[in-house]
BASESE-707778 format. One line per 4 residues: their letters; for each residue x, y, z of C-alpha. Coordinates in steps of 0.001 Angstrom, whole numbers, padded with zeros to 6 digits. Layout:
<rs>
a = X Y Z ~ ...
</rs>
This chain:
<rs>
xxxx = 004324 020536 019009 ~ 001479 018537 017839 ~ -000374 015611 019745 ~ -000617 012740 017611
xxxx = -002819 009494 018489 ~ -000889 005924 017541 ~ -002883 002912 017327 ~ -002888 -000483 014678
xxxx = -005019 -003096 013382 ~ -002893 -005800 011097 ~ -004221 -008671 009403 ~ -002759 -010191 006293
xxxx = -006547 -012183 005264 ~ -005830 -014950 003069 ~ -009529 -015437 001765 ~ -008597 -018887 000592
xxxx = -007747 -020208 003574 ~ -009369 -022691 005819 ~ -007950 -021573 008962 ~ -010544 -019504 010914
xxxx = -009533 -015982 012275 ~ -010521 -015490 015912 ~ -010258 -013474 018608 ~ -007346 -015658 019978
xxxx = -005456 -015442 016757 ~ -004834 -011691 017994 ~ -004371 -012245 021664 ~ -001855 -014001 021602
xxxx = 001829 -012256 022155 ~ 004173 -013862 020014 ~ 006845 -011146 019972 ~ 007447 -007960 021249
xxxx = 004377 -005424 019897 ~ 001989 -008614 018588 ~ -001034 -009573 020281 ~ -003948 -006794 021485
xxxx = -001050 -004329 023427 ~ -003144 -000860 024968 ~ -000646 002116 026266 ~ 001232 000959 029145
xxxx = 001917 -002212 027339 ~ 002942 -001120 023874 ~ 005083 002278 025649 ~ 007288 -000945 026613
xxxx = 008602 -001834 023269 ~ 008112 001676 021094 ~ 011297 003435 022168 ~ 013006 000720 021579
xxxx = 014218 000105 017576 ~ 012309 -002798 017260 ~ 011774 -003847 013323 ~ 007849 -002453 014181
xxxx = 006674 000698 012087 ~ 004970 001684 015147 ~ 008439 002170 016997 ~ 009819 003745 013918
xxxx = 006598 006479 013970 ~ 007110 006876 017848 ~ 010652 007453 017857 ~ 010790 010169 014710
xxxx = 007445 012033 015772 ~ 009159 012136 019237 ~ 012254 013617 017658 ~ 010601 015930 015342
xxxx = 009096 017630 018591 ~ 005406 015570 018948 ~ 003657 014158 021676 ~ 003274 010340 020692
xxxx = 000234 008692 022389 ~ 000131 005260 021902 ~ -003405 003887 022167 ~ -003980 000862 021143
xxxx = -002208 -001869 018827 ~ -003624 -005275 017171 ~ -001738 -007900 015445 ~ -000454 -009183 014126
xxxx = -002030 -012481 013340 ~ -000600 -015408 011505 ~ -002373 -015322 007919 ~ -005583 -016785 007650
xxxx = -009031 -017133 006713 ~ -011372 -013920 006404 ~ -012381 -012111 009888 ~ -016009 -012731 011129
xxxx = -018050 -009156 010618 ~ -018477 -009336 014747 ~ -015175 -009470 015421 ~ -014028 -007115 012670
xxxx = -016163 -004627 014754 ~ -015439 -005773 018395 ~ -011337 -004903 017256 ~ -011861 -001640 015125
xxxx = -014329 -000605 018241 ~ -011678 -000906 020645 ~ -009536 001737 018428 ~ -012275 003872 018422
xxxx = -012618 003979 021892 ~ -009470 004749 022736 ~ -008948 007391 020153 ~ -012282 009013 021817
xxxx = -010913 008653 025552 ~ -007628 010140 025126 ~ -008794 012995 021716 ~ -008176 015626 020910
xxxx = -005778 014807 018659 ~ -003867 016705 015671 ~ -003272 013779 013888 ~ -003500 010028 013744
xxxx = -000866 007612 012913 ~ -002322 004079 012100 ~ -000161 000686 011398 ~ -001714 -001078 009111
xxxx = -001387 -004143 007028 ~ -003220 -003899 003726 ~ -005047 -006996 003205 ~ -007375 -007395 005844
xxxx = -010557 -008776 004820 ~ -014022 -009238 007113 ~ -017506 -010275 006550 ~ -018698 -010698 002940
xxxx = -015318 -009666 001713 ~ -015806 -006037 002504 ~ -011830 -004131 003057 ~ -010848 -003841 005914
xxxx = -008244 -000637 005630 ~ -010538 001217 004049 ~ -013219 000674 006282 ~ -010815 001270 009398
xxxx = -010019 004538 007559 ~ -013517 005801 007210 ~ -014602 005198 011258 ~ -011651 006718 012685
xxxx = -012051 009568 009496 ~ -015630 009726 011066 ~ -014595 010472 014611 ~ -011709 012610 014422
xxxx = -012709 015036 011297 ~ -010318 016736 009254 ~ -007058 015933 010928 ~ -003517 014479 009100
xxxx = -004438 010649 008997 ~ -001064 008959 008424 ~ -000879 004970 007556 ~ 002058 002600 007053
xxxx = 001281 -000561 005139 ~ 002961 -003588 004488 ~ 004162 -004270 000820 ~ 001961 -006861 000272
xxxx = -001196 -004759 000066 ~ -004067 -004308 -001657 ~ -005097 -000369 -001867 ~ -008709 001013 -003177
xxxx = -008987 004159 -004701 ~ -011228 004797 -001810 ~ -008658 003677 001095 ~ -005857 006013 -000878
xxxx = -008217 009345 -000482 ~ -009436 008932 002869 ~ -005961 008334 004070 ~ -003516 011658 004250
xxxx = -000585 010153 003454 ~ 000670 006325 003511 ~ 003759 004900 003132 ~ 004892 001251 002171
xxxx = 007895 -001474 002831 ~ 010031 -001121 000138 ~ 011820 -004640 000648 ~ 010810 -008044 000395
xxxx = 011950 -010019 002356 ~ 010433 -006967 005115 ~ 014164 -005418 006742 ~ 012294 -001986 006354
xxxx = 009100 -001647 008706 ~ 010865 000526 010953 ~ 012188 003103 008199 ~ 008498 002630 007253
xxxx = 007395 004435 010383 ~ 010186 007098 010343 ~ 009046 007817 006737 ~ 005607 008088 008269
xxxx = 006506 010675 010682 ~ 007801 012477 008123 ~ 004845 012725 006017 ~ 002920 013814 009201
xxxx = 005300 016275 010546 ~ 005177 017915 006775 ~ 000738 017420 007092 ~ 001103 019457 010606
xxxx = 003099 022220 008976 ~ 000671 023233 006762 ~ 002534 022528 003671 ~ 000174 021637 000599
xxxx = 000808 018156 000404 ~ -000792 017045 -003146 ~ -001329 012994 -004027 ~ -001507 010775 -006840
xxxx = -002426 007173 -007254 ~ -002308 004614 -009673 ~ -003160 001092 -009915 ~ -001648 -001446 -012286
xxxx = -003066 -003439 -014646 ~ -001548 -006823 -014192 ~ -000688 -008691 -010931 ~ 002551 -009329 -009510
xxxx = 003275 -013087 -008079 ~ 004526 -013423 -004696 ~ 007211 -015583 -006099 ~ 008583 -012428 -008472
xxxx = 008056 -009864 -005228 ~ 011327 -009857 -004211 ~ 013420 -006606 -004004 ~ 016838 -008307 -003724
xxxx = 016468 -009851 -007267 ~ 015313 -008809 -010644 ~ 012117 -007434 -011379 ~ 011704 -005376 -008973
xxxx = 015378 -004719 -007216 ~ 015450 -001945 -010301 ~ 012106 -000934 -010144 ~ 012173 -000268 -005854
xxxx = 015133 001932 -006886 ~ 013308 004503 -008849 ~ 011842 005604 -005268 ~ 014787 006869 -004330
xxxx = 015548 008857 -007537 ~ 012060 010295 -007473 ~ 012293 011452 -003589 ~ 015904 013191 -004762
xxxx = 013399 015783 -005913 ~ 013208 017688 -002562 ~ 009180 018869 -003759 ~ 008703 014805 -003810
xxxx = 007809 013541 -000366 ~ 007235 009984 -000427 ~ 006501 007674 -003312 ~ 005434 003696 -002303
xxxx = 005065 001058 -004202 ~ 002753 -001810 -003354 ~ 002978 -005137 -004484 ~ -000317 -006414 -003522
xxxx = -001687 -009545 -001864 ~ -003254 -012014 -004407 ~ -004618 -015001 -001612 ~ -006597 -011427 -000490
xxxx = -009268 -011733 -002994 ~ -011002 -008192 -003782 ~ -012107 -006455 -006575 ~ -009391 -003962 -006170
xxxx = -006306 -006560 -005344 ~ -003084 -005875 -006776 ~ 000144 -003513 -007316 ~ -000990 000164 -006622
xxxx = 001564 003590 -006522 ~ 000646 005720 -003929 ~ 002925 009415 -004315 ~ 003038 012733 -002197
xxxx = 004152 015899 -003509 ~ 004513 020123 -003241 ~ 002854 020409 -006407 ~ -000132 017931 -008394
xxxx = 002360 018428 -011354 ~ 005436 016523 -009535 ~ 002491 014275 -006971 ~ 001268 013342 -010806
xxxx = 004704 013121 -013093 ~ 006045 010806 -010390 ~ 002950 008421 -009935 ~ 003546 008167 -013862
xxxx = 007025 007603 -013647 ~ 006838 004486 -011346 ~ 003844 003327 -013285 ~ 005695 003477 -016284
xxxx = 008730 001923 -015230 ~ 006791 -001101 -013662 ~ 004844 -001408 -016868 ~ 008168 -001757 -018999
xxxx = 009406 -005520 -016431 ~ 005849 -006781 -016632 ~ 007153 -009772 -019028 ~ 009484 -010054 -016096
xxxx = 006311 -011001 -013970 ~ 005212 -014179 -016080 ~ 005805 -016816 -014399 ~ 004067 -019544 -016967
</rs>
């Protein structure tokens, strides 16, 4: 049984907007597991199958024989304008905090969004990534993210494993988190787990995202083809987040394997096969 540390920071940053993001827009509890939640409030809502990838992550860890310690969870805010740097760090400085009160730790789960900006448009996954890397060391770091991400080459290695929505509108968050746990209960066996990443080179529009209709119903259905290879783990797809404007914004493939061969000839796979509907994509 490992002990695994559960915490969040979600922010979908639209750096066009005018609507400032404050310390309010994340206190406030909209919904069950929204708002600035630390353990006794969030262990109210994780066993229960809320649409919340936390819950999902709690639920399957707990299953799969873990101690889940929920620490501390942020978000989610409406969309809007980027976070101020001070705030950025008053948030990410309560995770830290908590992951340092309750460690040690075997792993870390994290629920993230994907397009959180702060400050002078500096990521904020990746930078979440690289503190909490910081303070717990070589451990399995495990992320969800939402399907409208934006993922840098730098977020993807720092990151163990992450896993995406794969629908649009978002019925999947919770299978998000089970999938999660997954990856993480494979990270604490001591399997090799082997990773490949690809960005593409066109963006998708928000108004083409959905996985109900064609493009991308046929291209979200290659994930489960690939992961009927049982050396496949998890293959995501992410759609990116254009109002999130960053160097590295756009559709990324994120895929974990038993081998860099199949980690490799999957990530090409789904790149491939998004590459053949980009046409589809044009929406001139």
């Amino acid at each position: 049984m490992a002990r695994i540390g559960l915490a969040g920071f979600m922010h979908e940053t639209n750096t066009f907007s005018p609507i400032p993001t404050t310390f309010e827009s994340f206190a406030e509890e909209s919904e069950p597991l929204s708002g600035i939640l630390f353990k006794a409030d969030m262990l109210k809502f994780v066993d229960k199958p809320y649409n919340n990838a936390a819950c999902g992550f709690y639920q399957k860890a707990a299953a799969l024989g873990h101690e889940v310690v929920p620490l501390v969870k942020i978000g989610e805010a409406e969309p809007s304008g980027t976070l101020p740097q001070d705030l950025f760090n008053h948030l990410l400085g309560l995770i830290l905090e908590e992951i340092a009160l309750h460690g040690p730790f075997d792993g870390i789960f994290l629920d993230l969004h994907g397009a959180l900006v702060y400050g002078d448009y500096q990521d904020g996954e990746t930078e979440i990534l690289r503190q909490v890397r910081q303070l717990v060391g070589d451990i399995p770091i495990v992320n969800s993210l939402d399907m409208h991400g934006n993922v840098s080459p730098e977020c993807f290695e720092l990151a163990s494993a992450m896993n995406g929505y794969r629908t649009y509108p978002h019925t999947d968050i919770y299978e998000t988190g089970v999938r999660c746990a997954e990856l993480m209960d494979v990270l604490l066996s001591g399997k090799p787990v082997y990773k490949a990443f690809r960005m593409l080179p066109f963006l998708m529009p928000s108004s083409r995202q959905s996985t109900n209709t064609e493009p991308c119903k046929s291209i979200f259905k290659q994930i489960d083809v690939l992961e009927a290879d049982p050396e496949v783990y998890s293959a995501t797809i992410i759609t990116g987040f254009l109002p999130s404007d960053l160097p590295h914004t756009g559709p990324s493939i994120c895929v974990y394997a038993g081998t860099q061969k199949k980690a490799d000839e999957g990530a090409d796979k789904l790149y491939d096969e998004i590459c053949a509907h980009e046409a589809e994509f044009d929406v001139n």
